[in-house]
C-alpha positions as CSV (number, residue, x, y, z in Angstrom):
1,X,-11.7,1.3,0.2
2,X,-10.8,1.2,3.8
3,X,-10.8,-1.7,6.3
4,X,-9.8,-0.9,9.8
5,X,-10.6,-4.1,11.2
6,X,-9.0,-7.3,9.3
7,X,-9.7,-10.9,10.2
8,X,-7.0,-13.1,10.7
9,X,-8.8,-14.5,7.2
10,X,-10.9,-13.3,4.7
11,X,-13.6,-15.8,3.7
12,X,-13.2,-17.2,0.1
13,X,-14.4,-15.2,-2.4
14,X,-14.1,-11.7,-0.4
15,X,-13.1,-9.1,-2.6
16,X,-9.9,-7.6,-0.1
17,X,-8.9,-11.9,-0.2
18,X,-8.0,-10.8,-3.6
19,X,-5.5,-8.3,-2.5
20,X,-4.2,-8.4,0.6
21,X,-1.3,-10.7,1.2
22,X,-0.4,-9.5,4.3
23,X,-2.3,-10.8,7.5
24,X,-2.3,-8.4,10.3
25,X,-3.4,-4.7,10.8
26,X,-2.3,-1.7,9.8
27,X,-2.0,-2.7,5.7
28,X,-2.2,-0.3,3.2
29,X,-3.1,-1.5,-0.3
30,X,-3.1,1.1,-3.2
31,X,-4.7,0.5,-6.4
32,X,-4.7,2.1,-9.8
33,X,-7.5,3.6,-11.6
34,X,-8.7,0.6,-13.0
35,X,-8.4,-1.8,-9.8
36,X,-4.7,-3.1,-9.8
37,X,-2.7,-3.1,-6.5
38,X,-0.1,-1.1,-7.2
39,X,1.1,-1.3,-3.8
40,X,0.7,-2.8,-0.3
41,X,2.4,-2.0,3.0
42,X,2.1,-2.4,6.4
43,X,2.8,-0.9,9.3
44,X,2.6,2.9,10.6
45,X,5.6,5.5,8.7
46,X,6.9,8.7,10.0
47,X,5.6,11.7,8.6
48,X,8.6,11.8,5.7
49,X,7.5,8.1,4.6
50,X,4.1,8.9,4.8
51,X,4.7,11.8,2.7
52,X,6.8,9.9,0.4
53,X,4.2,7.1,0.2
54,X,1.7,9.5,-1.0
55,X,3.8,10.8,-3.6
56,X,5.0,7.6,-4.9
57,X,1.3,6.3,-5.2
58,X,-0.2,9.9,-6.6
59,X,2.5,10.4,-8.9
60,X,2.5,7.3,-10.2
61,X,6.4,6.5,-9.5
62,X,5.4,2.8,-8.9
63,X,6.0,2.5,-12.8
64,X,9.5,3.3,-13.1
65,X,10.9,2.7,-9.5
66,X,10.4,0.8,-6.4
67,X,9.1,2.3,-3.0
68,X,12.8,1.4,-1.5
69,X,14.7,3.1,-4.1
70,X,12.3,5.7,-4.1
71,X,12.7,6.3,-0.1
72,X,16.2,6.2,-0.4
73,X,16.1,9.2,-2.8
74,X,13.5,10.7,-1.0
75,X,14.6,14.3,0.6
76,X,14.9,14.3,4.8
């Protein structure tokens, strides 16, 4: 799912209410294969934390580590 233009509110009951915590654009929410968030960020990366992002989400990493110790580790 991709939403390139949030409200400043979601009515109630919208499915991305659900989700999204954050409030202003860019967010990026990343959910498993059965519909959990796994994830949600904000903001525009370099390409190295973009790159790590994807990796972190794809590779499912999220289970055993979180994004900022992942980054840290993460090769330059």
């Amino acid at each position: 799912m991709f939403e390139a233009n949030i409200p400043t509110s979601y009515p109630e009951g919208h499915e991305l209410r659900k989700i999204v915590s954050i409030r202003y654009t860019p967010v990026f929410v990343f959910l498993d294969a059965n519909g959990r968030k796994v994830l949600e960020t904000h903001g525009f990366r370099n390409a190295r934390e973009a790159k790590a992002l994807h990796e972190y989400v794809s590779k499912q990493h999220y289970s055993s580590t979180s994004l900022q110790e992942f980054l840290a580790k993460y090769p330059k």
